[in-house]
Chimera marker file (.cmm) of the C-alpha trace (Angstrom):
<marker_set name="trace">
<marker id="1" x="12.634" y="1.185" z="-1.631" r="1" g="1" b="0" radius="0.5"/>
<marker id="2" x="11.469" y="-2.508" z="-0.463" r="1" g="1" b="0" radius="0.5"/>
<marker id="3" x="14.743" y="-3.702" z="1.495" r="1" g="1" b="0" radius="0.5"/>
<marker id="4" x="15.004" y="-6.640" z="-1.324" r="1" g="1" b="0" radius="0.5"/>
<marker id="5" x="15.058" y="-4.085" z="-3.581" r="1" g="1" b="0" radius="0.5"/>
<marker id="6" x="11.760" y="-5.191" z="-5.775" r="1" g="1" b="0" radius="0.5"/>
<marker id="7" x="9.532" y="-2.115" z="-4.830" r="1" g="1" b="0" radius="0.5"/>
<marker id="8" x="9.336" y="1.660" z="-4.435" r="1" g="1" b="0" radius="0.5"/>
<marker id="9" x="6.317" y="3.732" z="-2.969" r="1" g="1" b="0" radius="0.5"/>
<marker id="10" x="5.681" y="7.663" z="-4.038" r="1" g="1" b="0" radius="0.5"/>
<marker id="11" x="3.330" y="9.914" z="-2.423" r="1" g="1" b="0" radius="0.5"/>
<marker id="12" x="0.918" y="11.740" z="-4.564" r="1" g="1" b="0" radius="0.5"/>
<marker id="13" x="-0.055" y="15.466" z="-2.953" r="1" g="1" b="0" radius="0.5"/>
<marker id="14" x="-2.155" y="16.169" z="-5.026" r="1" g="1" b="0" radius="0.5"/>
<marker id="15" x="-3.725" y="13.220" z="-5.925" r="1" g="1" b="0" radius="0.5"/>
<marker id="16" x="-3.934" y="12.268" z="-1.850" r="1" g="1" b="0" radius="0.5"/>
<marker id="17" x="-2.295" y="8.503" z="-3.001" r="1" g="1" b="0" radius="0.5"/>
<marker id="18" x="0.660" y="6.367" z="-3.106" r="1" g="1" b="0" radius="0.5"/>
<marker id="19" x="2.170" y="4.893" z="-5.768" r="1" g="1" b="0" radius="0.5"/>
<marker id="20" x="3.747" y="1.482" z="-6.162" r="1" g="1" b="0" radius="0.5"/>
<marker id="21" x="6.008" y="0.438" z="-8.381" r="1" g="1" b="0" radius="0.5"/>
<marker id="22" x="7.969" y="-2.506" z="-9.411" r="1" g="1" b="0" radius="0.5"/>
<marker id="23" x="12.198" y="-2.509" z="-10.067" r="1" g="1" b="0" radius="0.5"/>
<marker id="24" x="13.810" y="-4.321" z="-12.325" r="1" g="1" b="0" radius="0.5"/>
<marker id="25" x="17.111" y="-6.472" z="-11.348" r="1" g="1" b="0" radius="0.5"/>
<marker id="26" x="18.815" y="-3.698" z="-12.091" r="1" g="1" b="0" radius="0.5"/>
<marker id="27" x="17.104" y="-0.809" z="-10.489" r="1" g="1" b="0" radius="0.5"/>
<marker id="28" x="16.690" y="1.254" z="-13.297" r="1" g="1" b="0" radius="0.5"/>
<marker id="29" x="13.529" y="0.260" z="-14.752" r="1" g="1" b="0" radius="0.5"/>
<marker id="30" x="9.970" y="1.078" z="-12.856" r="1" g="1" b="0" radius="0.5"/>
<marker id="31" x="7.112" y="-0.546" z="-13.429" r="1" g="1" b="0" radius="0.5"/>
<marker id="32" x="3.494" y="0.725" z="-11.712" r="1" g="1" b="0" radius="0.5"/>
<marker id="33" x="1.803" y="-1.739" z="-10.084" r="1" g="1" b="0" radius="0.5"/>
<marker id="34" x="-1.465" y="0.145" z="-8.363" r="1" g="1" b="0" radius="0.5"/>
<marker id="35" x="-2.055" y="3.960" z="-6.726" r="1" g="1" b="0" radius="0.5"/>
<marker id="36" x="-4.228" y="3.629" z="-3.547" r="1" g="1" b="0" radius="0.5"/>
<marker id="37" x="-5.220" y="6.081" z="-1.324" r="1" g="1" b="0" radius="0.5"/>
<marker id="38" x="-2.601" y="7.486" z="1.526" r="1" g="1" b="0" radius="0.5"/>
<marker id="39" x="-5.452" y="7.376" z="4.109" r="1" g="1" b="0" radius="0.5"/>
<marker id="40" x="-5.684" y="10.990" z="4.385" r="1" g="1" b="0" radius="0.5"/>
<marker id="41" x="-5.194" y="14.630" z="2.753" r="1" g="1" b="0" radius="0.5"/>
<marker id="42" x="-1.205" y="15.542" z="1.233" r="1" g="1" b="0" radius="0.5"/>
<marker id="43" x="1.010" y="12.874" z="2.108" r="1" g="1" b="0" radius="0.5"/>
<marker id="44" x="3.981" y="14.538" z="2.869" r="1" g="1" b="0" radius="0.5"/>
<marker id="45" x="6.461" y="11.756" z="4.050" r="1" g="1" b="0" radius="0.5"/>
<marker id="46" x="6.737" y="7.594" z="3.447" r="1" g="1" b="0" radius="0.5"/>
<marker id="47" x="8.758" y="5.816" z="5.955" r="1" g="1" b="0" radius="0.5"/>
<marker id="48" x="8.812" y="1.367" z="5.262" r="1" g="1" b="0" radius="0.5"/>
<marker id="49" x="9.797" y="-0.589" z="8.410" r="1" g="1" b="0" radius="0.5"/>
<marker id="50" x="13.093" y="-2.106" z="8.315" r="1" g="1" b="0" radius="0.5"/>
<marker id="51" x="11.332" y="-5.756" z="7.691" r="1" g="1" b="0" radius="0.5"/>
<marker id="52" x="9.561" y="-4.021" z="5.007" r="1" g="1" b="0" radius="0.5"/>
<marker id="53" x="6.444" y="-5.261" z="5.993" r="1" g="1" b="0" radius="0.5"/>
<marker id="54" x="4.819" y="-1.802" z="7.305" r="1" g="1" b="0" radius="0.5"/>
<marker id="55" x="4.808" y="1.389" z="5.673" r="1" g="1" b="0" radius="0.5"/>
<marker id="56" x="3.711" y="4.682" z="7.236" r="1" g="1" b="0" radius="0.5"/>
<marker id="57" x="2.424" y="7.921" z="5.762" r="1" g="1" b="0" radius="0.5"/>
<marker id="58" x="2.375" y="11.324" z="6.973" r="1" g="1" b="0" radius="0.5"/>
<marker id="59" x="-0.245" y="13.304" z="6.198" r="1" g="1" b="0" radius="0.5"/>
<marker id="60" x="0.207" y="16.844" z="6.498" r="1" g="1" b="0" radius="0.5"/>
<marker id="61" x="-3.442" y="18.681" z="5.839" r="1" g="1" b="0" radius="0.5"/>
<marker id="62" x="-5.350" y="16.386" z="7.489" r="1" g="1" b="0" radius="0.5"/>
<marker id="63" x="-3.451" y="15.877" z="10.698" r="1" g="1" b="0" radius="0.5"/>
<marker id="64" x="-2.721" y="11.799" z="10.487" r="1" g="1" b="0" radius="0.5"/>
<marker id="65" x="-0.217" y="9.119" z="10.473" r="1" g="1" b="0" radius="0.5"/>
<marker id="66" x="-1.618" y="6.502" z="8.944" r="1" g="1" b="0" radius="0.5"/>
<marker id="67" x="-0.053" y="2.856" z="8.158" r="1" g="1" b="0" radius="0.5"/>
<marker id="68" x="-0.327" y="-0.023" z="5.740" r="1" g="1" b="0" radius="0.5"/>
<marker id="69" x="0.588" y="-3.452" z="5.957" r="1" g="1" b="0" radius="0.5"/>
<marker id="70" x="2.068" y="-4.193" z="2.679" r="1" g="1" b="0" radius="0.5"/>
<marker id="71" x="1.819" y="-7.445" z="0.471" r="1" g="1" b="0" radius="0.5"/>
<marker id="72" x="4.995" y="-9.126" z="0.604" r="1" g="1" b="0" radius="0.5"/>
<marker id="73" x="4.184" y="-10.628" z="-3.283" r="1" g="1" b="0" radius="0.5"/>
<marker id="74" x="2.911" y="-7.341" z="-5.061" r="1" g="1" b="0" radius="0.5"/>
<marker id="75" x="3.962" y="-4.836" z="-2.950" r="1" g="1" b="0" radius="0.5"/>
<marker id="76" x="0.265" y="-2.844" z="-2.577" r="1" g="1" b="0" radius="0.5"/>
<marker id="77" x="0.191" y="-1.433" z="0.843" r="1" g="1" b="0" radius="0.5"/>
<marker id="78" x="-3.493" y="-2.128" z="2.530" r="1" g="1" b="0" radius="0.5"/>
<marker id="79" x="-4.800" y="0.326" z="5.242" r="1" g="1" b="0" radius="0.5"/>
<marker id="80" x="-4.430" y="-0.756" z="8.919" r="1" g="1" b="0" radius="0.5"/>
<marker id="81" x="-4.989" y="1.826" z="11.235" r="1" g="1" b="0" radius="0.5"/>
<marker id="82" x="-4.236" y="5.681" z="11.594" r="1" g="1" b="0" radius="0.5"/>
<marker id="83" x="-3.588" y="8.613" z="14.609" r="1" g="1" b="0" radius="0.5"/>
<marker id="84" x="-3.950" y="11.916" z="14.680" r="1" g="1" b="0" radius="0.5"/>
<marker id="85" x="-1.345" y="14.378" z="14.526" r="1" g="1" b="0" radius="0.5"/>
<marker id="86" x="-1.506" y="17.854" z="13.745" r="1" g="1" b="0" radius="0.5"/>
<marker id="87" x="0.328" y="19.064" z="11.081" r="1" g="1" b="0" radius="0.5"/>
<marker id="88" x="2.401" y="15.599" z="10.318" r="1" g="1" b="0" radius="0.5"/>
<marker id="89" x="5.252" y="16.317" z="8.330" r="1" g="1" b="0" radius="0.5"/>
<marker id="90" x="7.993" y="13.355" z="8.741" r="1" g="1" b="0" radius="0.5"/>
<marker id="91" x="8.080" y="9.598" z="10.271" r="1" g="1" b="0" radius="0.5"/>
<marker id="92" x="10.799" y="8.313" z="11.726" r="1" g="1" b="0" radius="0.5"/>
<marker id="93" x="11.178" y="4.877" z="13.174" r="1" g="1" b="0" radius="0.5"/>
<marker id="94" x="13.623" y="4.276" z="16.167" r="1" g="1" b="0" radius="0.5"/>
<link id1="1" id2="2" r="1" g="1" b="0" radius="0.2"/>
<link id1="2" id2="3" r="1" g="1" b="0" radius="0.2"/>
<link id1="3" id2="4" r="1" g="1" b="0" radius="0.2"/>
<link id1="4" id2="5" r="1" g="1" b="0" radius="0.2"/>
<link id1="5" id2="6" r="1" g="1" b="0" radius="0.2"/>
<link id1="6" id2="7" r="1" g="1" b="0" radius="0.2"/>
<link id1="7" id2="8" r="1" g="1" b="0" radius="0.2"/>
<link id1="8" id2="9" r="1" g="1" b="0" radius="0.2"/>
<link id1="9" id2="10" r="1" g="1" b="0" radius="0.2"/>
<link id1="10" id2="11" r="1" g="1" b="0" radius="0.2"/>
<link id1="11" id2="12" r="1" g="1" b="0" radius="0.2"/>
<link id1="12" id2="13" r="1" g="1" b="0" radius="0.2"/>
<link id1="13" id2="14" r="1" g="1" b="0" radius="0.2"/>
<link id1="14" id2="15" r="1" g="1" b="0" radius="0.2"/>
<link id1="15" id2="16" r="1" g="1" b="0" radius="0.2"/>
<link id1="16" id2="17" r="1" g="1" b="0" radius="0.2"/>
<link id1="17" id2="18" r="1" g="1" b="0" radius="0.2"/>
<link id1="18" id2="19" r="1" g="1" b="0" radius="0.2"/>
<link id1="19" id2="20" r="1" g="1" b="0" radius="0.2"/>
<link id1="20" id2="21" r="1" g="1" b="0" radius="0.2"/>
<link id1="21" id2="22" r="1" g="1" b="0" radius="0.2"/>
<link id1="22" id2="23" r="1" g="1" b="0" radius="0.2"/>
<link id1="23" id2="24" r="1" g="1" b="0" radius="0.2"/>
<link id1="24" id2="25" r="1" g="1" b="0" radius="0.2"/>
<link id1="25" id2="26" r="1" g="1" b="0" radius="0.2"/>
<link id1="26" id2="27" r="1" g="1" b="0" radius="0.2"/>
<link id1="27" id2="28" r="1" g="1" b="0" radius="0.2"/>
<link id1="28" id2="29" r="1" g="1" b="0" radius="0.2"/>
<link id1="29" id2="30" r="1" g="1" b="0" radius="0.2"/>
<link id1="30" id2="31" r="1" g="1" b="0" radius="0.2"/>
<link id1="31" id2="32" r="1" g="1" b="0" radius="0.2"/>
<link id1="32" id2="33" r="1" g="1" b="0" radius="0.2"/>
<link id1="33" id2="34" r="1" g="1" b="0" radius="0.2"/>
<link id1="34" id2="35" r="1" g="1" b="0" radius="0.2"/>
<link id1="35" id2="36" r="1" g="1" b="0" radius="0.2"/>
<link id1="36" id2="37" r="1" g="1" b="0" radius="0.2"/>
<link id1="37" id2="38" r="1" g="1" b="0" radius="0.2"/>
<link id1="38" id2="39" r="1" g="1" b="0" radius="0.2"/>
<link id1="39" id2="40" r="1" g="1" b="0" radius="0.2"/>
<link id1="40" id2="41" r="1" g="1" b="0" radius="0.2"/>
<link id1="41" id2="42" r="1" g="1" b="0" radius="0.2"/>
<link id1="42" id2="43" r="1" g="1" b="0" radius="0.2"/>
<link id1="43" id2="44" r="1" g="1" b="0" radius="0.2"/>
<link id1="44" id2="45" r="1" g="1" b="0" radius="0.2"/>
<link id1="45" id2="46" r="1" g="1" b="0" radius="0.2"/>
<link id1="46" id2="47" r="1" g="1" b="0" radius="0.2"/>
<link id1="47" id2="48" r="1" g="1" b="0" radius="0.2"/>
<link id1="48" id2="49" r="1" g="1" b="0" radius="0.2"/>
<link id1="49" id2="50" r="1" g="1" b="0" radius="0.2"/>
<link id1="50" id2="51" r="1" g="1" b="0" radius="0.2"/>
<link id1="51" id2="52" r="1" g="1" b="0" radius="0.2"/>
<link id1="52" id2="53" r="1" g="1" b="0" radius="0.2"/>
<link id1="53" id2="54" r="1" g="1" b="0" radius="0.2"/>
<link id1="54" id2="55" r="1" g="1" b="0" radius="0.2"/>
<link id1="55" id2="56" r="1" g="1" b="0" radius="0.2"/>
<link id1="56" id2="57" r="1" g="1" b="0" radius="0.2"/>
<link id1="57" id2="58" r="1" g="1" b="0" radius="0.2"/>
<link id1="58" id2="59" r="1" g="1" b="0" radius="0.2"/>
<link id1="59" id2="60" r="1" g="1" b="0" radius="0.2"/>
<link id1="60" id2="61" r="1" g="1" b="0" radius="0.2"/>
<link id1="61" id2="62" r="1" g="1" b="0" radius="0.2"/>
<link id1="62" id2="63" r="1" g="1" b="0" radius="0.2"/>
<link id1="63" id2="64" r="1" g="1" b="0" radius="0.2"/>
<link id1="64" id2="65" r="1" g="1" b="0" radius="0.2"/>
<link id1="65" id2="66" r="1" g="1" b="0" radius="0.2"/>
<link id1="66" id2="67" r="1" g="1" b="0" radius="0.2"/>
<link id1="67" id2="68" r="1" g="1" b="0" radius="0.2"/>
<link id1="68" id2="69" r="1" g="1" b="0" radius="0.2"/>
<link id1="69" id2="70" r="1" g="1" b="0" radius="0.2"/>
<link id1="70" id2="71" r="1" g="1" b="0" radius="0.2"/>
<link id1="71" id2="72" r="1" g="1" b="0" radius="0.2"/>
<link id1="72" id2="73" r="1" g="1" b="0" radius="0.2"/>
<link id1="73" id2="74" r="1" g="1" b="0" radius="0.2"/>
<link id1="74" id2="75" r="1" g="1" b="0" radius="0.2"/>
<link id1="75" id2="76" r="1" g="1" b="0" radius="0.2"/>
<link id1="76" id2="77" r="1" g="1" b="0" radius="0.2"/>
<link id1="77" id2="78" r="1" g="1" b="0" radius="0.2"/>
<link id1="78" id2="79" r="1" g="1" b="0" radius="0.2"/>
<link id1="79" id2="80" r="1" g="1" b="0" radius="0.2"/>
<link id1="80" id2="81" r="1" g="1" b="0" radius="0.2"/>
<link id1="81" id2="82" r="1" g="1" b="0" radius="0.2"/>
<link id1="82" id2="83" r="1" g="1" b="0" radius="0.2"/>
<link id1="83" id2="84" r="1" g="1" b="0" radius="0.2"/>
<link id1="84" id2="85" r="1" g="1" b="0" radius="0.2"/>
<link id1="85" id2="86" r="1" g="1" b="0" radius="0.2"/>
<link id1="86" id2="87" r="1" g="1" b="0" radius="0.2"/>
<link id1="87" id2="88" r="1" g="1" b="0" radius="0.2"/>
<link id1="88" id2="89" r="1" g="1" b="0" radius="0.2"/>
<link id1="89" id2="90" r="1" g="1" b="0" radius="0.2"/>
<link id1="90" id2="91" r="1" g="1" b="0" radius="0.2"/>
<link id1="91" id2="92" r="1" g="1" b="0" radius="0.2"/>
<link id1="92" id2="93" r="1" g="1" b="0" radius="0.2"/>
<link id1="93" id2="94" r="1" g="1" b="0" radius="0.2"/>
</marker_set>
């Protein structure tokens, strides 16, 4: 969830995609805004940066981290780069 609370990301496995979504004030009602591609094969694991401004995907099959800068108005995360590593399962940020 977007640290102002106004968006939440999924990961599709099987579709290889994330989902975004928009909250209501309240939190309770999701809205989806677009499904793009997680910039690999079986996304296993979303991390968002604590600014909210970068949001990183593990992908497990094909061996990747990759990360998207995301739109501060809609919330659609665009590709920005990616790294190999084998069998990616979690991101954590330090």
């Amino acid at each position: 969830v977007a640290p102002d609370g106004r968006f939440l990301w999924t990961a599709n496995r099987g579709h290889d995609s994330i989902s975004v979504l928009t909250l209501d004030e309240t939190g309770e009602k999701a809205t989806l805004v677009a499904t793009v591609g997680c910039g690999g094969r079986w996304p296993r694991d979303l991390t968002l940066d604590q600014g909210g401004q970068w949001l990183y995907v593990a992908n497990e099959r094909s061996g990747n981290v990759s990360w998207f800068a995301v739109d501060a108005e809609t919330g659609v995360p665009q590709r920005a780069g990616s790294v190999e590593v084998p069998a990616a399962s979690c991101v954590v940020l330090g």
